[in-house]
MARLUMDREN-358844 format. One record per residue (C-alpha): x, y, z. Coordinates in Angstrom, 2 decimals, always signed. Layout:
BEGIN
<atom><east>X</east><north>Y</north><up>Z</up></atom>
...
//
This chain:
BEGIN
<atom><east>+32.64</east><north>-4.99</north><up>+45.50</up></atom>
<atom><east>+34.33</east><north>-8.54</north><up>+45.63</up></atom>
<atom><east>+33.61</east><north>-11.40</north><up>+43.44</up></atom>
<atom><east>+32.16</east><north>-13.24</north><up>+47.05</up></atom>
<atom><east>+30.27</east><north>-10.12</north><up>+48.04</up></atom>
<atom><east>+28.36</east><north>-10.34</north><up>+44.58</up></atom>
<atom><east>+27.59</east><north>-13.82</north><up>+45.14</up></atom>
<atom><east>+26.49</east><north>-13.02</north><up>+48.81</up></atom>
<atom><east>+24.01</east><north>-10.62</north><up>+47.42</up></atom>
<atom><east>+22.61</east><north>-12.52</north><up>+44.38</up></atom>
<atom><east>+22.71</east><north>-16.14</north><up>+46.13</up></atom>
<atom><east>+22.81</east><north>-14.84</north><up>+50.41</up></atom>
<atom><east>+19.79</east><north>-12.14</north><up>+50.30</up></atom>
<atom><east>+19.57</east><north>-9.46</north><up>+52.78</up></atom>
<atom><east>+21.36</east><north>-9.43</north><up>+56.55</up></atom>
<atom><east>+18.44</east><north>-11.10</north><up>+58.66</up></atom>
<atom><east>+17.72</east><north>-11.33</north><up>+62.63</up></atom>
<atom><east>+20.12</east><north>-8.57</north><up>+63.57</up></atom>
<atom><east>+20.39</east><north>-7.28</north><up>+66.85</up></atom>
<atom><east>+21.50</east><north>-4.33</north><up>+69.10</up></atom>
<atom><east>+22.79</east><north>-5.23</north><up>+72.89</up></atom>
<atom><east>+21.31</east><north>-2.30</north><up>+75.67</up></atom>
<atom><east>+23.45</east><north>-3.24</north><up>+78.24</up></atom>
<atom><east>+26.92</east><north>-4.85</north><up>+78.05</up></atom>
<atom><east>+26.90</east><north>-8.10</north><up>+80.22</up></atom>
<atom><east>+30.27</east><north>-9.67</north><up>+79.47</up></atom>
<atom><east>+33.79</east><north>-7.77</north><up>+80.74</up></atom>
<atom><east>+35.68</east><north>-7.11</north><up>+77.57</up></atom>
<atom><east>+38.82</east><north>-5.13</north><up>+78.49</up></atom>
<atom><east>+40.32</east><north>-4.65</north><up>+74.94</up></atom>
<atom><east>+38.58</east><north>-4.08</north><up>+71.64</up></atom>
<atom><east>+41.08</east><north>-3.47</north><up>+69.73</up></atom>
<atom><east>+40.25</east><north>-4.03</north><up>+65.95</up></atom>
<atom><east>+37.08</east><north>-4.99</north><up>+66.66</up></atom>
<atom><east>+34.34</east><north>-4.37</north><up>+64.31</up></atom>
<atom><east>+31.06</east><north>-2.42</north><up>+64.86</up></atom>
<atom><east>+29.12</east><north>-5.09</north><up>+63.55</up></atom>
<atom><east>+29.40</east><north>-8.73</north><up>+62.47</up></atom>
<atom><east>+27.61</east><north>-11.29</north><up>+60.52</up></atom>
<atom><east>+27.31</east><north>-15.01</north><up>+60.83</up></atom>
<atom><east>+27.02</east><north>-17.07</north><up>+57.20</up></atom>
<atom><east>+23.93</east><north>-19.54</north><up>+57.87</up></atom>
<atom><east>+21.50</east><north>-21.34</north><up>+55.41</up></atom>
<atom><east>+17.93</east><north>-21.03</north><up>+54.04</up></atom>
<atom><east>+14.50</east><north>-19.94</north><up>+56.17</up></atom>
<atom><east>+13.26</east><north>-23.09</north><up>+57.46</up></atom>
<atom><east>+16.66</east><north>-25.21</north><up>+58.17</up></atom>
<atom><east>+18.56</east><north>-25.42</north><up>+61.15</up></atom>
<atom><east>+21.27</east><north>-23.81</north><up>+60.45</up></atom>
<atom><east>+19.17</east><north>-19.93</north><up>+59.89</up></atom>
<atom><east>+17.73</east><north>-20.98</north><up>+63.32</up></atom>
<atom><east>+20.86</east><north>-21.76</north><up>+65.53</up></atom>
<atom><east>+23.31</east><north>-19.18</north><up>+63.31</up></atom>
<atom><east>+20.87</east><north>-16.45</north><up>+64.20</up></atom>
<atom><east>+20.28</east><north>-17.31</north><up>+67.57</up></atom>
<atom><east>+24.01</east><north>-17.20</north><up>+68.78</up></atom>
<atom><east>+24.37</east><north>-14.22</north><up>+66.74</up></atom>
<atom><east>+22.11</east><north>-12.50</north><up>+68.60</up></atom>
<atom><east>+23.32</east><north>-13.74</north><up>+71.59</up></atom>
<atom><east>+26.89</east><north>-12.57</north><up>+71.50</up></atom>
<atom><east>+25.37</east><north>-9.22</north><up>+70.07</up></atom>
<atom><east>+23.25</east><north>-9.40</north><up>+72.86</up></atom>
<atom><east>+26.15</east><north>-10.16</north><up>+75.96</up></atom>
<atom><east>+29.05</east><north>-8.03</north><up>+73.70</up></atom>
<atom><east>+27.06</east><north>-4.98</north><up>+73.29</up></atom>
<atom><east>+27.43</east><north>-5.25</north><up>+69.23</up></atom>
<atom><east>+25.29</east><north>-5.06</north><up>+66.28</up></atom>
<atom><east>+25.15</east><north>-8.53</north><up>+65.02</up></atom>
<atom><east>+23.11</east><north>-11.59</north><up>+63.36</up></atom>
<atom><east>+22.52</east><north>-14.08</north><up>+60.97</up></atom>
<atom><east>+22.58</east><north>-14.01</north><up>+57.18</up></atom>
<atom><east>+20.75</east><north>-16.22</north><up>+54.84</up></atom>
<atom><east>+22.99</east><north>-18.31</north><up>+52.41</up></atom>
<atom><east>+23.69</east><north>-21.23</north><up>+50.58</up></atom>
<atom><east>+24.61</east><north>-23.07</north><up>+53.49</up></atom>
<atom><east>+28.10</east><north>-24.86</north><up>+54.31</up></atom>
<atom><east>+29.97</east><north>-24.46</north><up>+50.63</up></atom>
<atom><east>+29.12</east><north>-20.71</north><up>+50.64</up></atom>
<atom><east>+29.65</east><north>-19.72</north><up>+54.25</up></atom>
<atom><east>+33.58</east><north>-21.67</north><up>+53.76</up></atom>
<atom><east>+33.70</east><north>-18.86</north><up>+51.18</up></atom>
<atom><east>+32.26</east><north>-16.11</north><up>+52.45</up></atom>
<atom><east>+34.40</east><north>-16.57</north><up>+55.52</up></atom>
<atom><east>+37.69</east><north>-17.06</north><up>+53.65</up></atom>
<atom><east>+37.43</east><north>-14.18</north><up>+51.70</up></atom>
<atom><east>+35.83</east><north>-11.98</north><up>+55.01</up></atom>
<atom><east>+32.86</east><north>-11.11</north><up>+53.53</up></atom>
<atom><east>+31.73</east><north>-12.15</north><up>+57.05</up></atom>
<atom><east>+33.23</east><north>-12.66</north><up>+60.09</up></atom>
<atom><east>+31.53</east><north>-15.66</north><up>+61.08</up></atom>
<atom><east>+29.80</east><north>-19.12</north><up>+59.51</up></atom>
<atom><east>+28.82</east><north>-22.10</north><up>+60.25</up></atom>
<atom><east>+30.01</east><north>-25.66</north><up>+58.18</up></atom>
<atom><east>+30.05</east><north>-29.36</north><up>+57.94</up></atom>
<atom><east>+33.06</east><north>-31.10</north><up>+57.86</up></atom>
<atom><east>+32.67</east><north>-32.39</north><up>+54.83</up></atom>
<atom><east>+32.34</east><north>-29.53</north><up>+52.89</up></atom>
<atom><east>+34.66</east><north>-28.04</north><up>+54.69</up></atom>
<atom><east>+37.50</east><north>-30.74</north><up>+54.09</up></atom>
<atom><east>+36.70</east><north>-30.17</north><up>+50.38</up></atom>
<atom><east>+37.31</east><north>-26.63</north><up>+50.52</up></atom>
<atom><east>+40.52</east><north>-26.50</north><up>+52.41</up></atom>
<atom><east>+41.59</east><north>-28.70</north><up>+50.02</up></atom>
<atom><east>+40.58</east><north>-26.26</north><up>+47.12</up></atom>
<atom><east>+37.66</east><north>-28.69</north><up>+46.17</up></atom>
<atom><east>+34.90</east><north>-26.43</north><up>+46.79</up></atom>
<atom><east>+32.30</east><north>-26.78</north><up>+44.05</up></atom>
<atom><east>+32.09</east><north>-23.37</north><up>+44.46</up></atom>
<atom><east>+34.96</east><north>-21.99</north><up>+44.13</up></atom>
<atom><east>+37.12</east><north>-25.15</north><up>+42.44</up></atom>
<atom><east>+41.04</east><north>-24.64</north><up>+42.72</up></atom>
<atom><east>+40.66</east><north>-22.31</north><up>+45.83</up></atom>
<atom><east>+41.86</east><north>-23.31</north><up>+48.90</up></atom>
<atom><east>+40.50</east><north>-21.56</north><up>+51.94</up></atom>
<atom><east>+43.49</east><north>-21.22</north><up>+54.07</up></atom>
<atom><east>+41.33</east><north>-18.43</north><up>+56.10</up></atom>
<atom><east>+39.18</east><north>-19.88</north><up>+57.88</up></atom>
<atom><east>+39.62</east><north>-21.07</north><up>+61.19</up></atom>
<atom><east>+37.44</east><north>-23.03</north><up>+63.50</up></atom>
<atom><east>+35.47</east><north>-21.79</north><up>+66.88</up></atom>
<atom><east>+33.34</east><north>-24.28</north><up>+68.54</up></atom>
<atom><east>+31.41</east><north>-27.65</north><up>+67.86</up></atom>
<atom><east>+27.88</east><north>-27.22</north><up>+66.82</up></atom>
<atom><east>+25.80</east><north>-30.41</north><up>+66.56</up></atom>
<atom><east>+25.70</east><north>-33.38</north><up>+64.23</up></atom>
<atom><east>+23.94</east><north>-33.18</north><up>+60.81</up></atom>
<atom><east>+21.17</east><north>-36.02</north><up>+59.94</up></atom>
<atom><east>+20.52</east><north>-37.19</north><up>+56.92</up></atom>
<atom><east>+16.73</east><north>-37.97</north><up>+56.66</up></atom>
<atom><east>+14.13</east><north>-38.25</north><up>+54.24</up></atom>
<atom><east>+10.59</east><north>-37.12</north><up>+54.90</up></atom>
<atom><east>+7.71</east><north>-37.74</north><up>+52.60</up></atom>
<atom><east>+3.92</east><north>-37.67</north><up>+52.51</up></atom>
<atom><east>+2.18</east><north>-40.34</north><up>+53.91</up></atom>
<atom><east>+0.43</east><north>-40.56</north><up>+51.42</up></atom>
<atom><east>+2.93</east><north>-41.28</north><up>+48.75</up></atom>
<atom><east>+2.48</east><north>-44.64</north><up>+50.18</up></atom>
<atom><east>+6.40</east><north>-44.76</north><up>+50.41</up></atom>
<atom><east>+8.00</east><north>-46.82</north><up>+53.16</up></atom>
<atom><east>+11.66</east><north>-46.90</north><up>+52.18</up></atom>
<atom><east>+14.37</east><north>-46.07</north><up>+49.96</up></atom>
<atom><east>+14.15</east><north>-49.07</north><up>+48.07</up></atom>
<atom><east>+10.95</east><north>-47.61</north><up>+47.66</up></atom>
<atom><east>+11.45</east><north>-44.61</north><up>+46.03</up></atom>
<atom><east>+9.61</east><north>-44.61</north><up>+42.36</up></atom>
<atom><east>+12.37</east><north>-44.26</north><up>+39.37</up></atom>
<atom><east>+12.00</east><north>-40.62</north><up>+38.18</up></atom>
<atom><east>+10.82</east><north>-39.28</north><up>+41.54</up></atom>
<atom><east>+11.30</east><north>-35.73</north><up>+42.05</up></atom>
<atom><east>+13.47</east><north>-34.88</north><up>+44.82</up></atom>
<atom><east>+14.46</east><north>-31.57</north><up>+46.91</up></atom>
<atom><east>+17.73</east><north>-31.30</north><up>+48.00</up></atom>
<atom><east>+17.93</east><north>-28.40</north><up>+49.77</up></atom>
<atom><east>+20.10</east><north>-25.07</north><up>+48.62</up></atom>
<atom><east>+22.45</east><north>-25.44</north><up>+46.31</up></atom>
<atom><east>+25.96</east><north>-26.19</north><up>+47.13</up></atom>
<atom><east>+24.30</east><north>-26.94</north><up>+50.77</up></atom>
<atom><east>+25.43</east><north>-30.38</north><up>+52.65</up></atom>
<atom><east>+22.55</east><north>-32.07</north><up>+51.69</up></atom>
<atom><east>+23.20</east><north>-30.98</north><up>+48.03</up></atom>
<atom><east>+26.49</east><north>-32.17</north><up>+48.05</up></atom>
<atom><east>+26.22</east><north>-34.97</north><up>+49.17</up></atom>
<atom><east>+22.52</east><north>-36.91</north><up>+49.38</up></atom>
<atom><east>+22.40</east><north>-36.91</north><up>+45.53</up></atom>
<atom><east>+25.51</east><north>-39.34</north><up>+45.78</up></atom>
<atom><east>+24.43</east><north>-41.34</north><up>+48.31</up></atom>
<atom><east>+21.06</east><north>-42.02</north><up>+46.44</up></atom>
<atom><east>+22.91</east><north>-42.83</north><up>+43.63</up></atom>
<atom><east>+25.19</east><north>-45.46</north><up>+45.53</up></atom>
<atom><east>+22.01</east><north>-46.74</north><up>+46.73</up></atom>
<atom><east>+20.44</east><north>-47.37</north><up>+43.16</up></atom>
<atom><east>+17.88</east><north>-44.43</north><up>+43.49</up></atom>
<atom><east>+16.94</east><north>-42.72</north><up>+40.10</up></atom>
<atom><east>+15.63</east><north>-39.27</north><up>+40.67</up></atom>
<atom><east>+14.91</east><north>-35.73</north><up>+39.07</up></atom>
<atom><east>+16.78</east><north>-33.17</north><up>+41.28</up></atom>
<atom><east>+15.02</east><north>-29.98</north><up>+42.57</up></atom>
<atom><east>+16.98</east><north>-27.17</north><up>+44.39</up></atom>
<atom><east>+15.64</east><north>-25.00</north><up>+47.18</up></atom>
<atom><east>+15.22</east><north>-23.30</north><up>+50.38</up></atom>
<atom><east>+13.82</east><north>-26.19</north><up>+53.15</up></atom>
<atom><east>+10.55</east><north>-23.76</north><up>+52.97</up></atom>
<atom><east>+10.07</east><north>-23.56</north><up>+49.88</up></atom>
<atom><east>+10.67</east><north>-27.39</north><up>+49.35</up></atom>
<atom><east>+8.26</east><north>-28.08</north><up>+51.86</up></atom>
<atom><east>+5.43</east><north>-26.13</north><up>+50.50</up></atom>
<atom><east>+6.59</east><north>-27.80</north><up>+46.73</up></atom>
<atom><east>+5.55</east><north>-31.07</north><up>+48.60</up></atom>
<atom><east>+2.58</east><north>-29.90</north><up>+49.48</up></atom>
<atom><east>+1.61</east><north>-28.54</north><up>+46.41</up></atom>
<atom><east>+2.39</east><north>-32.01</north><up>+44.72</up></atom>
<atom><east>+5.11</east><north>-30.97</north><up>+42.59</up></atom>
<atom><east>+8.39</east><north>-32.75</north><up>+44.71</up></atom>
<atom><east>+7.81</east><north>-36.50</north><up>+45.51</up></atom>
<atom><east>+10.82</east><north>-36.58</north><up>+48.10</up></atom>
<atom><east>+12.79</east><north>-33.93</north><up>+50.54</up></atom>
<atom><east>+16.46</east><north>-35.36</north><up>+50.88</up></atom>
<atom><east>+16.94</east><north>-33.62</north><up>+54.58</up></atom>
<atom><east>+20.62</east><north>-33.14</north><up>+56.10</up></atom>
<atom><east>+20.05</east><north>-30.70</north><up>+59.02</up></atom>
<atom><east>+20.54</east><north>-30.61</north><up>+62.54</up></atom>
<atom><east>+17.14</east><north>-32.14</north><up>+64.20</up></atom>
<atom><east>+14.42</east><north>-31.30</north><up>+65.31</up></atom>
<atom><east>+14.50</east><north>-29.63</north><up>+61.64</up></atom>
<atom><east>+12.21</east><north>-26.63</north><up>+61.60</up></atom>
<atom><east>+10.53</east><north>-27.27</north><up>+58.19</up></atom>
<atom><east>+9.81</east><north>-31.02</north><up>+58.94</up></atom>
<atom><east>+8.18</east><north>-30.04</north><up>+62.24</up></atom>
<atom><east>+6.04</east><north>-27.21</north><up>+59.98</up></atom>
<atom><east>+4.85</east><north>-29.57</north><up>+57.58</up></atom>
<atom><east>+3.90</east><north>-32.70</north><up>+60.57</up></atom>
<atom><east>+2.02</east><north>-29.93</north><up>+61.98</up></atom>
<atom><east>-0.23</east><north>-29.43</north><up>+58.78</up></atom>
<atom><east>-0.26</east><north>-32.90</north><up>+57.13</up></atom>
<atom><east>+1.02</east><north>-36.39</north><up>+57.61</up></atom>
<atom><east>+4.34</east><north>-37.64</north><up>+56.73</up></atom>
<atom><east>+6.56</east><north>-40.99</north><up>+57.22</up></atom>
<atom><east>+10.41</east><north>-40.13</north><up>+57.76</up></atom>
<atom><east>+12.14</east><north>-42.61</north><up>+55.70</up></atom>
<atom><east>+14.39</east><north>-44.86</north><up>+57.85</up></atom>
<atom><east>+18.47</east><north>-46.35</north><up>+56.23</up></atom>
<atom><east>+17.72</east><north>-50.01</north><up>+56.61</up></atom>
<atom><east>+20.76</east><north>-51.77</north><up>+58.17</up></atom>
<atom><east>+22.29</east><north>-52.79</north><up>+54.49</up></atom>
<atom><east>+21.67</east><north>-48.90</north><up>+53.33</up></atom>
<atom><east>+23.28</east><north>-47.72</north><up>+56.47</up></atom>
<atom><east>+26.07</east><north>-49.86</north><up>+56.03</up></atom>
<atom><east>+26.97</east><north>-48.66</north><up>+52.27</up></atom>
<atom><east>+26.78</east><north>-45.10</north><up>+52.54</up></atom>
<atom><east>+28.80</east><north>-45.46</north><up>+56.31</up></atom>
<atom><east>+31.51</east><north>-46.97</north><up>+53.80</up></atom>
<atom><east>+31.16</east><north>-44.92</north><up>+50.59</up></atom>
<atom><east>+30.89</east><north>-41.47</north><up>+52.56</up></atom>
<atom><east>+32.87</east><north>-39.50</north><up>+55.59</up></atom>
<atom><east>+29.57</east><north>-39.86</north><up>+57.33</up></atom>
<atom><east>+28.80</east><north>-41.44</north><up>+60.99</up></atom>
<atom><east>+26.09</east><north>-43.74</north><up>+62.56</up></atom>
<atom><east>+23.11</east><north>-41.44</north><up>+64.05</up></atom>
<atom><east>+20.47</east><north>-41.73</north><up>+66.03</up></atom>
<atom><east>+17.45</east><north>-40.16</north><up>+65.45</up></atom>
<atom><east>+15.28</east><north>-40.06</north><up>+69.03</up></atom>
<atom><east>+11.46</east><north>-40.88</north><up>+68.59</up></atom>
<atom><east>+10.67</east><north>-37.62</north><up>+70.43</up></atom>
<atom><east>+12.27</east><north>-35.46</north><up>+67.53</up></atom>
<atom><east>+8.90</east><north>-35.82</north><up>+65.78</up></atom>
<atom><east>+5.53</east><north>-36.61</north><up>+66.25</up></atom>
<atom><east>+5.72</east><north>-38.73</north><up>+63.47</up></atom>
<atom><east>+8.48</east><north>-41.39</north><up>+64.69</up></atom>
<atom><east>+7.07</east><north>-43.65</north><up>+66.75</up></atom>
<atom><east>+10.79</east><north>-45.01</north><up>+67.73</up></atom>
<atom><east>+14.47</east><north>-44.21</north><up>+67.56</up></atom>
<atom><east>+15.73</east><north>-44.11</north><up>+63.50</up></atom>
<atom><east>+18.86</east><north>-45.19</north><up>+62.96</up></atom>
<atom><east>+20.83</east><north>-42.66</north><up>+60.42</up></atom>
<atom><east>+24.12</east><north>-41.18</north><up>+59.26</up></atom>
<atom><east>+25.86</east><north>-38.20</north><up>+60.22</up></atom>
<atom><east>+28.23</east><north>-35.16</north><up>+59.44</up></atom>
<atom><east>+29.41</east><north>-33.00</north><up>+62.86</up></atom>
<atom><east>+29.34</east><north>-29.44</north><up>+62.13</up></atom>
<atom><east>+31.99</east><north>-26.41</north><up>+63.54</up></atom>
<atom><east>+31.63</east><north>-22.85</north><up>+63.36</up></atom>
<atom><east>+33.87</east><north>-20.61</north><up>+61.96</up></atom>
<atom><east>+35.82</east><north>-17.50</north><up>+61.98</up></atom>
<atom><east>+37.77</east><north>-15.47</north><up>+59.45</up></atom>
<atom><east>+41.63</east><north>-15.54</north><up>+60.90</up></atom>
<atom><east>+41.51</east><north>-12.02</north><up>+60.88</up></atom>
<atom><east>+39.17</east><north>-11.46</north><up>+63.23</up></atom>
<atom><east>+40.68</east><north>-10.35</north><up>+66.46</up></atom>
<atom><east>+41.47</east><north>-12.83</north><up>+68.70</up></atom>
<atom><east>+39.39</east><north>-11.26</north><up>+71.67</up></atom>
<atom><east>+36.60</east><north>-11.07</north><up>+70.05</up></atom>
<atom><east>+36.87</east><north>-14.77</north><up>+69.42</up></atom>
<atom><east>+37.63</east><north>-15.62</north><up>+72.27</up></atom>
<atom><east>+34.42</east><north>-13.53</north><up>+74.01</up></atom>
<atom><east>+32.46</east><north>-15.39</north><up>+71.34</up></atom>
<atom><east>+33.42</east><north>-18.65</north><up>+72.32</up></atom>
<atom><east>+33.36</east><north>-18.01</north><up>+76.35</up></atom>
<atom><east>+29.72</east><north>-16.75</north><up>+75.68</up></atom>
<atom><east>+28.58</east><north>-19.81</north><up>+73.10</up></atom>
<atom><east>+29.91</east><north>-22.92</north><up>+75.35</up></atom>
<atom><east>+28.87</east><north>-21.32</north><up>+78.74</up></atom>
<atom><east>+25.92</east><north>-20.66</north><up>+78.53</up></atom>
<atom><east>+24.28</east><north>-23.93</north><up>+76.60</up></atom>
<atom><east>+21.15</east><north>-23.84</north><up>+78.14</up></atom>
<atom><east>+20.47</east><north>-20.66</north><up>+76.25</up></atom>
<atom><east>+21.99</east><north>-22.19</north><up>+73.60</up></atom>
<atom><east>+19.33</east><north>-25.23</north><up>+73.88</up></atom>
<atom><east>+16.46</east><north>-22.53</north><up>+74.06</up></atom>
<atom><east>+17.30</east><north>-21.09</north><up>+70.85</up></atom>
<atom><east>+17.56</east><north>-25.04</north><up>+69.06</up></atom>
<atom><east>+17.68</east><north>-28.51</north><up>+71.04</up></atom>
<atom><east>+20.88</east><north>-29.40</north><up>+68.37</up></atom>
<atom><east>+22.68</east><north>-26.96</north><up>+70.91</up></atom>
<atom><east>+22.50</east><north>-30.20</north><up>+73.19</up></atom>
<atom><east>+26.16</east><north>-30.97</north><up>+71.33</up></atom>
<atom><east>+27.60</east><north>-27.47</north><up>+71.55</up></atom>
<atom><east>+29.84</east><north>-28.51</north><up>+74.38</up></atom>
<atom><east>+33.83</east><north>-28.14</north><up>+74.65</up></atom>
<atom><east>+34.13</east><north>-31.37</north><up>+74.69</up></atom>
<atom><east>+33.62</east><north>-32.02</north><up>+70.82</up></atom>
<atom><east>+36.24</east><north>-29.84</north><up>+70.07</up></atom>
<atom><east>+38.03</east><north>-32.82</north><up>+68.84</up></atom>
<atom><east>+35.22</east><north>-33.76</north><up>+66.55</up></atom>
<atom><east>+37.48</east><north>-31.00</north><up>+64.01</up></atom>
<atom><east>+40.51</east><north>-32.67</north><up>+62.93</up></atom>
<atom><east>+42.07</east><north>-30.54</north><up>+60.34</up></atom>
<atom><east>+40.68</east><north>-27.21</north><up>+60.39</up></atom>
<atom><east>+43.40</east><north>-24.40</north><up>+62.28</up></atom>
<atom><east>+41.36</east><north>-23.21</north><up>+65.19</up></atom>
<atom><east>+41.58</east><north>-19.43</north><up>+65.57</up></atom>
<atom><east>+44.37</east><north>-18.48</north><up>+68.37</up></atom>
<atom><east>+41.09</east><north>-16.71</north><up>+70.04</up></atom>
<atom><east>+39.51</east><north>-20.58</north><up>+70.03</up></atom>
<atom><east>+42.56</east><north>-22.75</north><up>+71.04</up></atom>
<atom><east>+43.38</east><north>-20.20</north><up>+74.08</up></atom>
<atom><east>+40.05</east><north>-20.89</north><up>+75.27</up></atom>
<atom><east>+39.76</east><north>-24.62</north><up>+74.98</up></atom>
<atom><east>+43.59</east><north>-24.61</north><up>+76.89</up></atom>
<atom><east>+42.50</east><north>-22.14</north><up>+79.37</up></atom>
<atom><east>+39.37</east><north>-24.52</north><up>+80.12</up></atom>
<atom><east>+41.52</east><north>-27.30</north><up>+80.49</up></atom>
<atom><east>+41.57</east><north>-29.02</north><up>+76.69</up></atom>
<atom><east>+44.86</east><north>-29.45</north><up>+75.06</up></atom>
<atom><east>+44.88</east><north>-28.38</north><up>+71.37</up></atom>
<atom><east>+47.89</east><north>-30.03</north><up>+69.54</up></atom>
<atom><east>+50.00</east><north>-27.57</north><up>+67.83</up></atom>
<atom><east>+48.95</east><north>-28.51</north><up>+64.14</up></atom>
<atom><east>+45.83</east><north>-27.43</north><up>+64.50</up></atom>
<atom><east>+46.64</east><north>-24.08</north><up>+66.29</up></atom>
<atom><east>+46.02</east><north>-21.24</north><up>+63.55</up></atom>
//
């Protein structure tokens, strides 16, 4: 068993949300080197990624007749690894992680640079929020007592990596709590986290959980806030629409991180390819399974600019009319 493979089972848990196709719906010709089954790296219960990584798991299992699905994991930091190394086939990442771990920056796995991994197709954009009770009577980040206690998600997720920072930059003094977005959620509930650090693709699962049982206030970036982390951070300005949540009563304005799935370069290139002719035409499954999928469109592809896309990825895009430059063909 590898060094990643033992981290996958002490930190990833069990294969979840697997699936077996009865009826092939897709025209695959040649399966060469093709594996029985495959696995897609995802995140914790309760966050967007477990959601969306299972659901086009089980939809490619579903169209290519394979055994397939999502696995629970640290999130972005792990699945980079867990993909380079081929302990799955498949993962899901932010791009800045991911930029850290090409560059053999991964917190992870420090010195290591994963020169496997290649990139599929554009996912969504990552918020950063911050929800917390009403009742904590807190309005903004300025807000935020000194010695709060706040959840950060998984460790090693996005949100992990790189909240904490931007909290920091922002003068925030805090306790830090590690965690699946589930478990954080019911922590909150039980009064022992002050503050959930969110950096998911919306509507996030556990936030719309915990609106449903109790009030909450999602903590807006004032314009100054905004402004700091947009220079201190490879972030973006975000929108958050007021019908995300029954608790926004207008548009938020945030930051965000695009994210890309992934592929280990070994996995054949038709299988890649089926993958990503089933993922980006058919997004209105895609949207059933999680509205993020609103931004899984071919047009993002240039959203990834450093990443090698997998020969199985750039053949697609070029056959669909998009012209991949040559540096970034794997």
């Amino acid at each position: 068993m590898s060094t990643m493979t033992r981290i996958s089972a002490a930190a990833a848990g069990l294969m979840l949300a697997s699936t077996m196709a009865h009826a092939q719906s897709v025209d695959v010709d040649d399966r060469t080197g093709w594996p029985d089954s495959f696995t897609v790296g995802t995140a914790s219960q309760g966050g967007t990624y477990f959601t969306y990584g299972s659901g086009w798991g089980n939809l490619v299992a579903e169209e290519l007749g394979l055994s397939g699905g999502g696995q629970v994991t640290g999130g972005p930091v792990q699945n980079m690894a867990l993909v380079h190394t081929g302990d799955v086939e498949f993962g899901m990442t932010t791009m800045g992680p991911a930029r850290e771990a090409m560059d053999g920056n991964s917190p992870l796995a420090p010195g290591l640079m994963h020169e496997n991994v290649r990139a599929m197709f554009p996912m969504y954009q990552t918020p950063f929020s911050i929800t917390v009770l009403a009742s904590s009577g807190i309005g903004g980040i300025g807000e935020i007592p000194d010695g709060s206690v706040v959840g950060f998600g998984p460790a090693g997720s996005t949100s992990d990596t790189y909240f904490p920072a931007m909290l920091e930059t922002l003068g925030v003094e805090f306790d830090k709590r590690n965690g699946g977005w589930s478990d954080l959620v019911g922590q909150m509930q039980d009064g022992l986290i002050d503050v959930i650090a969110f950096a998911a693709g919306i509507p996030i699962p556990a936030v719309s959980q915990l609106e449903a049982q109790t009030e909450i206030h999602i903590i807006p970036f004032s314009d100054d806030e905004r402004a700091t982390i947009l220079d201190a951070f490879p972030v973006a300005e975000f929108v958050i629409p007021a019908e995300t949540y029954q608790s926004l009563s207008e548009d938020q304005m945030a930051v965000s991180m695009w994210n890309f799935a992934i592929a280990n370069a070994d996995v054949p290139e038709t299988l890649v390819y089926h993958v990503m002719e089933i993922v980006l035409g058919n997004n209105e499954r895609m949207v059933q399974i999680h509205r993020a999928a609103r931004s899984t469109l071919p047009e993002f592809w240039d959203r990834n600019t450093f990443i090698p896309f997998h020969p199985g990825a750039w053949k697609w895009y070029e056959d669909n009319g998009f012209d991949v430059p040559d540096a970034l063909k794997g």
